[in-house]
C-alpha positions in Angstrom: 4.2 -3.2 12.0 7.7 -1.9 11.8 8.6 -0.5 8.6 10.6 -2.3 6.3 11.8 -2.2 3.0 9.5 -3.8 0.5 8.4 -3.4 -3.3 5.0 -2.8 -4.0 3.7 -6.4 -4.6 5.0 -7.4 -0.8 3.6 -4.6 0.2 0.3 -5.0 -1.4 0.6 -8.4 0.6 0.6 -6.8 3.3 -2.4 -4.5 2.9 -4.6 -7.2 1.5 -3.8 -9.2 5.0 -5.1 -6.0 6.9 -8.9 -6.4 4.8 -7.8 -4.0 2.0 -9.3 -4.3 -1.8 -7.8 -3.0 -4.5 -8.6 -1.0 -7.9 -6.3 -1.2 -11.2 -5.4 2.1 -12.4 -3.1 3.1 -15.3 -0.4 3.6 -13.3 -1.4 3.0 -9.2 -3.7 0.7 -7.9 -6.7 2.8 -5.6 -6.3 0.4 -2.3 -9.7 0.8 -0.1 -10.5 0.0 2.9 -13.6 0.6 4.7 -14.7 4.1 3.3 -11.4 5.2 3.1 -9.0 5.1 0.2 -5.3 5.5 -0.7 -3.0 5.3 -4.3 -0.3 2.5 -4.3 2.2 3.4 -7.3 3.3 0.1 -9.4 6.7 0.4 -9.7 9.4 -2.5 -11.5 9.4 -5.3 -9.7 12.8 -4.8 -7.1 12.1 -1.4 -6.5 11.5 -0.8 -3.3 9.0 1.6 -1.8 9.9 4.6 0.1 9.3 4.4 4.4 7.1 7.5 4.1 5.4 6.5 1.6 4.1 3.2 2.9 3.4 5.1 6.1 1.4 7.7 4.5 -0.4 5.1 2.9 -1.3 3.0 6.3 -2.3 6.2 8.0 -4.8 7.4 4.8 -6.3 3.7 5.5 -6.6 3.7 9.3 -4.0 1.1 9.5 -1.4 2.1 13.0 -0.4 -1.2 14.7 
């Protein structure tokens, strides 16, 4: 997937396409998959993520396509 700017819920989207569950915490949402296990922050609504961060996030899940 070629990085692109998204907010959180697209990118959620996204991660629940690839067989990801999620966790509601107080202020990120524990995304799982398989045994592994990464924190998605819930920003406002518009704001979009950073490109690190959503990589960091697909590589602590085993997600490289």
């Amino acid at each position: 997937m070629s990085i692109c700017a998204m907010n959180s819920s697209q990118f959620r989207r996204y991660l629940a396409k690839q067989g990801c569950t999620f966790e509601e915490g107080k202020k990120h949402t524990l995304v799982r998959r398989g045994d592994k296990i990464a924190a998605l922050p819930r920003h406002g609504g518009a704001k979009q993520l950073g490109t690190g961060l959503m990589r960091a996030i697909r590589k602590d899940l085993g997600i490289e396509d």
